[in-house]
C-alpha atoms as an extended CHARMM CRD file, in Angstrom:
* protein
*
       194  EXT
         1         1  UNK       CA             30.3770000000        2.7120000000        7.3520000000  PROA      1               0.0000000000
         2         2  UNK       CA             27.6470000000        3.0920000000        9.9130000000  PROA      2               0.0000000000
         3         3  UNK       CA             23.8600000000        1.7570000000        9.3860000000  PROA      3               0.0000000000
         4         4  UNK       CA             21.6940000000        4.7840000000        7.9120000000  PROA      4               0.0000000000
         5         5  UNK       CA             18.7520000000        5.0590000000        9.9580000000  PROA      5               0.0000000000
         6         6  UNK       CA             15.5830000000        3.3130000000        8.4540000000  PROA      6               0.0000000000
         7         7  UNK       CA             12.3480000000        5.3190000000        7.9040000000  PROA      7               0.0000000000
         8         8  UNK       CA              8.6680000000        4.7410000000        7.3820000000  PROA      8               0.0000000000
         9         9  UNK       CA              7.1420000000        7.7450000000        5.7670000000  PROA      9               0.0000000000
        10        10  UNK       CA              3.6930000000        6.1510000000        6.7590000000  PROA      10              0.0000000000
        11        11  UNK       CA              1.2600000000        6.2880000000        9.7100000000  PROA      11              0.0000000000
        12        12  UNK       CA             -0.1820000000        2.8640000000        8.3740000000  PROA      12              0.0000000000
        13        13  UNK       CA             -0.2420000000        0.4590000000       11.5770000000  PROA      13              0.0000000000
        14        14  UNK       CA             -1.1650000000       -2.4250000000        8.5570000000  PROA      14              0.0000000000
        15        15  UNK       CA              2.6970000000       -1.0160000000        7.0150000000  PROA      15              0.0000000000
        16        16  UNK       CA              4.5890000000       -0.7820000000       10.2660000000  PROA      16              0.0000000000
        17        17  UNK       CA              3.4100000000       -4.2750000000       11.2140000000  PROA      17              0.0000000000
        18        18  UNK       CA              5.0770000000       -5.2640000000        7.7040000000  PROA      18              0.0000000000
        19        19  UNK       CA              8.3360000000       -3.7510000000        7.7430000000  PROA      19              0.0000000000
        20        20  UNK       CA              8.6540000000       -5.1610000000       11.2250000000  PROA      20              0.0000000000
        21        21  UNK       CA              9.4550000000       -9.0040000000        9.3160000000  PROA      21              0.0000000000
        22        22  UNK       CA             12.2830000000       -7.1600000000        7.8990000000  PROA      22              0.0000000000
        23        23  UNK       CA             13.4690000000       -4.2710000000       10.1540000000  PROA      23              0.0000000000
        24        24  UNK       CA             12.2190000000       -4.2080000000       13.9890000000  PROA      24              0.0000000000
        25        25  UNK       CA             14.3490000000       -1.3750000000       14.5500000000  PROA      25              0.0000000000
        26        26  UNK       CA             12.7980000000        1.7970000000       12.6360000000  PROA      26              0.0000000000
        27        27  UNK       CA             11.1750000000        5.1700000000       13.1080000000  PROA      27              0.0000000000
        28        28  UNK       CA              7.9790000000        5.9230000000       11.5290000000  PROA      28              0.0000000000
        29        29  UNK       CA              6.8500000000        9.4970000000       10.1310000000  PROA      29              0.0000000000
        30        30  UNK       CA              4.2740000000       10.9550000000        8.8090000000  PROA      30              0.0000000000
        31        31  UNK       CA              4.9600000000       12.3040000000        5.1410000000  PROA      31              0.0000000000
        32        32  UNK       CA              2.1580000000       14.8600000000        5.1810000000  PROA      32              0.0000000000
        33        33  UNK       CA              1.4110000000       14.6600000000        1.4100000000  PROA      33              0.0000000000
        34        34  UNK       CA             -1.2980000000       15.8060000000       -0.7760000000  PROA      34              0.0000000000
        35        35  UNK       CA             -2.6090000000       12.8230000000       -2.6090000000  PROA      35              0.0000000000
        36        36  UNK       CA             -4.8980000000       14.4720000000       -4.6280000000  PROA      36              0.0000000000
        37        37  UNK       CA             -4.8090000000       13.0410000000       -8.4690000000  PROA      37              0.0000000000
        38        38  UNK       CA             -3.4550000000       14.4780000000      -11.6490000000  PROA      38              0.0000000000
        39        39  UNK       CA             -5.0920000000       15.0940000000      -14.6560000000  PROA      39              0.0000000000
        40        40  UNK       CA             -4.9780000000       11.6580000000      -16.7570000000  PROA      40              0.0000000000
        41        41  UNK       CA             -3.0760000000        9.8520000000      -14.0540000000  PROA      41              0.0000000000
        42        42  UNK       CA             -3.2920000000        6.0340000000      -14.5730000000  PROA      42              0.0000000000
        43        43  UNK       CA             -3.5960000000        4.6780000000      -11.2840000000  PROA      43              0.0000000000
        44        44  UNK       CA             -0.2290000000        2.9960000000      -11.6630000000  PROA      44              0.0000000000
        45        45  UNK       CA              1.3170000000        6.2590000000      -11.9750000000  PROA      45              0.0000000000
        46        46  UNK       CA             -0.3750000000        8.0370000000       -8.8840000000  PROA      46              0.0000000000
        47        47  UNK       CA              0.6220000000        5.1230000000       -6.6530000000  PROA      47              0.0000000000
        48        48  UNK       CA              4.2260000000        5.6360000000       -7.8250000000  PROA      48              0.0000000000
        49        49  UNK       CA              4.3770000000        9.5010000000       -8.1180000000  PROA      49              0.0000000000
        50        50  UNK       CA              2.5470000000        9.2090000000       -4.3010000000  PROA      50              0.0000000000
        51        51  UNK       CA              5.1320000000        6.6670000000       -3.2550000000  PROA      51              0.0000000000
        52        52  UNK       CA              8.0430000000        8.6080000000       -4.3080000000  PROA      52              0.0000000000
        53        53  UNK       CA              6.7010000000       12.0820000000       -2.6280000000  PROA      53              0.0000000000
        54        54  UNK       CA              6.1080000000       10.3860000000        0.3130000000  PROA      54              0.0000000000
        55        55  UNK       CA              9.6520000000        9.3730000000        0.7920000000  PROA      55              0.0000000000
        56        56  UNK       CA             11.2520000000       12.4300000000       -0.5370000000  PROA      56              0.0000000000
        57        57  UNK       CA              8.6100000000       14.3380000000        1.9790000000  PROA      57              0.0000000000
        58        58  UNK       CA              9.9520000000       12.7900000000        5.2120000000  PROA      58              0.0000000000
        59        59  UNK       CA             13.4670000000       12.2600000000        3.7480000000  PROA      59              0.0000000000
        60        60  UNK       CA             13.8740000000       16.4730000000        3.5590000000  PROA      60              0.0000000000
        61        61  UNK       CA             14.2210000000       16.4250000000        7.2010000000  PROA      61              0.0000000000
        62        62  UNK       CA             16.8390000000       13.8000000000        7.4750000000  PROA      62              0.0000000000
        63        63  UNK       CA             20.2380000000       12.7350000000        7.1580000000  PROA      63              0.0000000000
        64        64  UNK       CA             22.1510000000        9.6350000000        6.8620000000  PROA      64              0.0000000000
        65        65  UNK       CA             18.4970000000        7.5140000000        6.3070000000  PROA      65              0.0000000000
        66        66  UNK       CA             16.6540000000        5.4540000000        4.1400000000  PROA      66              0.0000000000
        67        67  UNK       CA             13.4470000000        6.8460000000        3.8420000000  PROA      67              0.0000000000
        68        68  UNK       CA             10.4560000000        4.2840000000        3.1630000000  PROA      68              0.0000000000
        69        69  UNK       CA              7.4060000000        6.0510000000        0.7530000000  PROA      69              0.0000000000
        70        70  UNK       CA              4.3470000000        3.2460000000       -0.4860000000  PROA      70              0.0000000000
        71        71  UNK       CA              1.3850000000        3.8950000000       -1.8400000000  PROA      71              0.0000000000
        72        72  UNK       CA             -1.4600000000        1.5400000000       -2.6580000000  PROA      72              0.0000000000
        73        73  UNK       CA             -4.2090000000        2.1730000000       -5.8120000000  PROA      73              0.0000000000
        74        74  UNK       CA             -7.1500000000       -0.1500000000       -5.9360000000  PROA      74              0.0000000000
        75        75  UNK       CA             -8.9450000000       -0.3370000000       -9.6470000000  PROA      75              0.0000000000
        76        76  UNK       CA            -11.6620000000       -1.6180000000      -10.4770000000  PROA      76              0.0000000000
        77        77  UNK       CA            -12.4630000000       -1.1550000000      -15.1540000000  PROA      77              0.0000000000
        78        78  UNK       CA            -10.6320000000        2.0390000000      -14.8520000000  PROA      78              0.0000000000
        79        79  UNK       CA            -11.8840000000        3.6390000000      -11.6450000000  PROA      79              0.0000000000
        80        80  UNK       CA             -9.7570000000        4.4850000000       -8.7820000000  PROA      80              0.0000000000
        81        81  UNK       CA            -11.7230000000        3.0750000000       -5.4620000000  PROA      81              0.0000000000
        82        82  UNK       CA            -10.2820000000        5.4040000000       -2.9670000000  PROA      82              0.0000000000
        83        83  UNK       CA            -10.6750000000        4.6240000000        1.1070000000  PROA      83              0.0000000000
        84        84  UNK       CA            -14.2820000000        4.8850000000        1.6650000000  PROA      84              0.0000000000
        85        85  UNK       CA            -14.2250000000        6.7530000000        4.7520000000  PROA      85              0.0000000000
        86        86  UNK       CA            -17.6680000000        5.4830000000        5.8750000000  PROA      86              0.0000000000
        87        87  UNK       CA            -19.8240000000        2.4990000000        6.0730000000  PROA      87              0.0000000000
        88        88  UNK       CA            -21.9130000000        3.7910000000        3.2480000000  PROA      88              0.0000000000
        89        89  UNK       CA            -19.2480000000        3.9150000000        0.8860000000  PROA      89              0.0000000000
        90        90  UNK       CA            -17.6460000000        0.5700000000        2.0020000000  PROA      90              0.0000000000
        91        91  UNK       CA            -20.8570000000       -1.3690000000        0.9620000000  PROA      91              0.0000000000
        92        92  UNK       CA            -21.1450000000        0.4210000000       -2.3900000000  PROA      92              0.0000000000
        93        93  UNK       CA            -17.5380000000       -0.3230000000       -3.1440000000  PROA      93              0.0000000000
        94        94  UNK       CA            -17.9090000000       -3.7640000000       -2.2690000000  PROA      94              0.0000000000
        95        95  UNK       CA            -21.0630000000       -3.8610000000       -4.1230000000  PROA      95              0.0000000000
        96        96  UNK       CA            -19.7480000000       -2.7970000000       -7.3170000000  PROA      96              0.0000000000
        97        97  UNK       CA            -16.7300000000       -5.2250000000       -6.8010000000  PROA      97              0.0000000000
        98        98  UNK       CA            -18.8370000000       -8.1460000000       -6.1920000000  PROA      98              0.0000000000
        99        99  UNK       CA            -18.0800000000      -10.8650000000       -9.0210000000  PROA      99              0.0000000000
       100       100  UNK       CA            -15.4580000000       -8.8030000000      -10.5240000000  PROA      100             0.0000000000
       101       101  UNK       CA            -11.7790000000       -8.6150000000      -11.0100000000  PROA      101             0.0000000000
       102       102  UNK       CA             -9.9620000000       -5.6100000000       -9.0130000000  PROA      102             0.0000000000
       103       103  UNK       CA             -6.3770000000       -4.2400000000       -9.6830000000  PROA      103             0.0000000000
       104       104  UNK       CA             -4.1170000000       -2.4740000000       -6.9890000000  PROA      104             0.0000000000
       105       105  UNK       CA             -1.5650000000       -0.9980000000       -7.8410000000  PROA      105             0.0000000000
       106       106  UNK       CA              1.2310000000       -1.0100000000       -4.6660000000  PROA      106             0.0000000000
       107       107  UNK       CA              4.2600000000        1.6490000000       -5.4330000000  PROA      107             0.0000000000
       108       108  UNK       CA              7.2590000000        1.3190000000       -3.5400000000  PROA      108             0.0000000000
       109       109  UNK       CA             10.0460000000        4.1110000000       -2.8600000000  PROA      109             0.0000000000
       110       110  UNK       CA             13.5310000000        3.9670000000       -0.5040000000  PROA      110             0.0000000000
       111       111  UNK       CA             14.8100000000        6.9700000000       -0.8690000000  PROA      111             0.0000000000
       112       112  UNK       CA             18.7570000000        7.3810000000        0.2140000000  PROA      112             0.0000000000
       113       113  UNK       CA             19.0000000000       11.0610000000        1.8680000000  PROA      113             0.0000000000
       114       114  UNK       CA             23.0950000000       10.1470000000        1.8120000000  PROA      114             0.0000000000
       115       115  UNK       CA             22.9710000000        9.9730000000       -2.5850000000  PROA      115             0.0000000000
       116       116  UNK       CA             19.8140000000       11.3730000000       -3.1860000000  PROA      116             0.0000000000
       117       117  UNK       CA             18.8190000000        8.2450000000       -5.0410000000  PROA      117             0.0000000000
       118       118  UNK       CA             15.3380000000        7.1360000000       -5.2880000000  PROA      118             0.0000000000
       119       119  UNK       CA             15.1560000000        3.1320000000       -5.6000000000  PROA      119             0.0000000000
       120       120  UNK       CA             11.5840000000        2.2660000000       -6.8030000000  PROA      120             0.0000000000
       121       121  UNK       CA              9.0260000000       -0.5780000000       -7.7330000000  PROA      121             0.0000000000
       122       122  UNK       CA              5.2260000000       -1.2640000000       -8.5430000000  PROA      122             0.0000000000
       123       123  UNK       CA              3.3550000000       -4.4460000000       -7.6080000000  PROA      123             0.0000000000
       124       124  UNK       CA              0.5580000000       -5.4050000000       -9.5080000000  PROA      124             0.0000000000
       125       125  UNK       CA             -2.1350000000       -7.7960000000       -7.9660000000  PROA      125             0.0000000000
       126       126  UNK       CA             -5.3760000000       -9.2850000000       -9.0690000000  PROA      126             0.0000000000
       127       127  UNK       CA             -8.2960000000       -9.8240000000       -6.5940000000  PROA      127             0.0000000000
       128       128  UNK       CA            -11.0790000000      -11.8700000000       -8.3680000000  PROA      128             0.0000000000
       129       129  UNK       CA            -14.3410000000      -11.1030000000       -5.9790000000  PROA      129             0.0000000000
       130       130  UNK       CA            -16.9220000000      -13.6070000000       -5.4090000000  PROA      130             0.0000000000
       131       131  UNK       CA            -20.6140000000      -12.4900000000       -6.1740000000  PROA      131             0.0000000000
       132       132  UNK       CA            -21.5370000000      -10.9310000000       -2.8250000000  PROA      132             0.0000000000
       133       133  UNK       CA            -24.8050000000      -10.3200000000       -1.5670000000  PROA      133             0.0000000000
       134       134  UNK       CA            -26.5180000000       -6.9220000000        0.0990000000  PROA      134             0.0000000000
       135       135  UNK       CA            -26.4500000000       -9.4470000000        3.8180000000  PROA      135             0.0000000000
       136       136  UNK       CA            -22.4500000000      -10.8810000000        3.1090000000  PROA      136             0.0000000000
       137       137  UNK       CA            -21.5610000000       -7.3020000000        2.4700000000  PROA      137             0.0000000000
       138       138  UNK       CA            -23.7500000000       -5.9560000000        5.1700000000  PROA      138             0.0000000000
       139       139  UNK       CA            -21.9950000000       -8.3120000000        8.0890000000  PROA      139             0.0000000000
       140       140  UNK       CA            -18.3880000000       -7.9250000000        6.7230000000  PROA      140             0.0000000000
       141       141  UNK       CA            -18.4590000000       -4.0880000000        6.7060000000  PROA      141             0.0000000000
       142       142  UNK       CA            -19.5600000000       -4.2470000000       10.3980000000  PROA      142             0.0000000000
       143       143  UNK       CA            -17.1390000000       -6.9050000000       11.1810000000  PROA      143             0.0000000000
       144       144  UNK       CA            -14.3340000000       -5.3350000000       10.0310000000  PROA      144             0.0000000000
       145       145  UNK       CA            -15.3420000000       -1.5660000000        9.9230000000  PROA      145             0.0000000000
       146       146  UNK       CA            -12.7090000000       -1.4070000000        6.6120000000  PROA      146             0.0000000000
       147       147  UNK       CA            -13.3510000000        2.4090000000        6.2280000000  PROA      147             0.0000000000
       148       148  UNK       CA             -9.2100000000        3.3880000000        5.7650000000  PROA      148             0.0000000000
       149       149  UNK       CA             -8.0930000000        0.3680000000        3.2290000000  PROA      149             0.0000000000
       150       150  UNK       CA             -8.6460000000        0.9230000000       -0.4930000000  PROA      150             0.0000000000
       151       151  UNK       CA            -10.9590000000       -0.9990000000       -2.1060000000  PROA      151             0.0000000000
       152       152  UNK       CA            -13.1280000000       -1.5900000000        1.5410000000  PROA      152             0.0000000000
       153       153  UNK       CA            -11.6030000000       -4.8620000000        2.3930000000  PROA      153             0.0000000000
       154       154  UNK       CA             -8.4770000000       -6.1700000000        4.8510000000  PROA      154             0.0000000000
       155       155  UNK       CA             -7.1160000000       -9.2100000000        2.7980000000  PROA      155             0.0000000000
       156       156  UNK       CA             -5.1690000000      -10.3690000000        6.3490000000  PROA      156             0.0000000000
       157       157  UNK       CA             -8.4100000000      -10.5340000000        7.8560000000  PROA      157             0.0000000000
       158       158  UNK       CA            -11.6320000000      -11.5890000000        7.1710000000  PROA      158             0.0000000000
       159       159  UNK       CA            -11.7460000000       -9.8760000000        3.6690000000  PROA      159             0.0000000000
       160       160  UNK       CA             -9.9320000000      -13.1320000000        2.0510000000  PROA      160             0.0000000000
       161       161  UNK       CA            -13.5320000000      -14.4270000000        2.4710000000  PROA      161             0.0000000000
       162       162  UNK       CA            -15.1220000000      -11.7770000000       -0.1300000000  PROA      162             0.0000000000
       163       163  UNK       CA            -12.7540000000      -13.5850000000       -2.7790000000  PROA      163             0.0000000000
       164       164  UNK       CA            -12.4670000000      -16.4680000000       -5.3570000000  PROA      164             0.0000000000
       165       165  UNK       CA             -8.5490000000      -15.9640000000       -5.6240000000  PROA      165             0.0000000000
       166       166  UNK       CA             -6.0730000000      -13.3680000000       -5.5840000000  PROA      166             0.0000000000
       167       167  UNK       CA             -3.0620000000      -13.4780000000       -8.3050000000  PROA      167             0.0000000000
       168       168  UNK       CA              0.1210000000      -11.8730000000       -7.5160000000  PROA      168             0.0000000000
       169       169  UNK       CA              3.5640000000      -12.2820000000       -7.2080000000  PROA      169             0.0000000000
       170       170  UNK       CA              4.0880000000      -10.8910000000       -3.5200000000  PROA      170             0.0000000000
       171       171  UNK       CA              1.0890000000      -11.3700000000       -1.0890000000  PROA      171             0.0000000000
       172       172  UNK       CA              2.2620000000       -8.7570000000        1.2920000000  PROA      172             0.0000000000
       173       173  UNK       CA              1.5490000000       -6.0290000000       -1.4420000000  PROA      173             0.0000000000
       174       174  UNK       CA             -1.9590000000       -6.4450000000       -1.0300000000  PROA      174             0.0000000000
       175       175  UNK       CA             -1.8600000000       -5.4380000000        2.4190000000  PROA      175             0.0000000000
       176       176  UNK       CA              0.3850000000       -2.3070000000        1.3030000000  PROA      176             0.0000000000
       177       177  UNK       CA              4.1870000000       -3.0040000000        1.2410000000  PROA      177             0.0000000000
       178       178  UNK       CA              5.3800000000       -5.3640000000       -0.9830000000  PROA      178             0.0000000000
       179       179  UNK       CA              8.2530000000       -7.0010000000        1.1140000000  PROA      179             0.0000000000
       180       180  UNK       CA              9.6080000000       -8.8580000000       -1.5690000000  PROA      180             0.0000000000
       181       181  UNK       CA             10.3010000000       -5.7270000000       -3.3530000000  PROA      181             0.0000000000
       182       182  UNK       CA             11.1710000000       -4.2090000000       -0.5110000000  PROA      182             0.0000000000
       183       183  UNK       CA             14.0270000000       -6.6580000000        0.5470000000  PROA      183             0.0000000000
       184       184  UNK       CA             15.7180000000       -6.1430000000       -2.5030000000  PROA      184             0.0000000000
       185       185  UNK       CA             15.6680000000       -2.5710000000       -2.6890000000  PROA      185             0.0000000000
       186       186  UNK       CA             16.9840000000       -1.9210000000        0.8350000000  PROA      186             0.0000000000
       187       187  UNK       CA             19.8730000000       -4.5130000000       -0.3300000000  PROA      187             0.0000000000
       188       188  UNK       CA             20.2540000000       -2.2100000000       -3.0470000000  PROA      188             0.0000000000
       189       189  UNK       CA             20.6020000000        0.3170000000       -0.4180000000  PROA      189             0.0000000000
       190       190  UNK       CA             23.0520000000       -0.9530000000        1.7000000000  PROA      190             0.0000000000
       191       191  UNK       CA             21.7230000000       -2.7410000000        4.5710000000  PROA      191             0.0000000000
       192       192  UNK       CA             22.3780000000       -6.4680000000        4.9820000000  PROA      192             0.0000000000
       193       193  UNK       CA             19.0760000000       -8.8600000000        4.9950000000  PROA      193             0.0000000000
       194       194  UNK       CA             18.8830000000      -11.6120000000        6.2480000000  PROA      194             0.0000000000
């Protein structure tokens, strides 16, 4: 039986630079979906209903593939902090984050275009945010210009600086493919790792 062909349904540079630890060998595709929430979505469930559509998206076009969908959700008391976009918003995020604790929610699908299975998983991590000032926030922003990362930080950068400590079980999650996951779902799949 022949490898299936391994696919990122992502444009993420921050998720292609993850799978490559696993899989150097892989095409990535855009999945073109509308992320727009549902009416009493819990976060959890829109990062795993957007993970899942993702995969299924870009799988549609394929055959004989295993189709990679992830989403991430940051939360902060109930409130989804989407990618701020701008500058503005990155500083008010932060802001409101500052001495708080933050949830993200990272969904995981590998979809299998040769069964039609969907193999999923959800990471949950904790980010516990030091008390920031208008000056810390000011300089990071600029720094790192985090305007397309949920929540307004890069935790592989220097946005591990903005915390007192991060609980979770996978620390690639937070950066938006949990690999440990990951691993053992494309096992699951088929394809040998290590």
């Amino acid at each position: 039986m022949s490898t299936p062909t391994l696919v990122l349904g992502s444009t993420s540079r921050y998720r292609a630079e993850l799978l490559r630890r696993l899989w150097p060998d892989f095409e990535q595709r855009a999945p073109g979906t509308d992320e727009s929430p549902l009416p009493g979505e819990t976060p959890r469930e829109r990062a795993l209903r957007l993970a899942v559509a993702k995969a299924r998206a870009v799988a549609a076009e394929l055959e004989d593939a295993l189709v990679i969908g992830s989403d991430q959700v940051a939360e902060l008391e109930g409130l989804v902090l989407d990618k701020p976009g701008t500058a503005e918003r990155a500083r008010a995020q932060l802001a409101a984050c500052s001495g708080r604790e933050v949830h993200f929610h990272t969904a995981l699908c590998v979809h299998d275009t040769r069964s039609g299975e969907d193999l999923a998983h959800v990471d949950h991590t904790r980010v516990y945010f030091r008390d920031l000032d208008d000056g810390e926030i000011a300089r990071y922003v600029e720094r790192e210009r985090p305007l397309d990362c949920a929540g307004s930080f890069k935790c592989e950068g220097l946005g591990i600086s903005l915390f007192e400590r991060i609980d979770n079980q996978d620390p690639s999650a937070l950066v938006g493919l949990p690999l440990i996951a990951l691993a053992r779902l494309l096992r699951e799949a088929g394809l040998r790792l290590p």
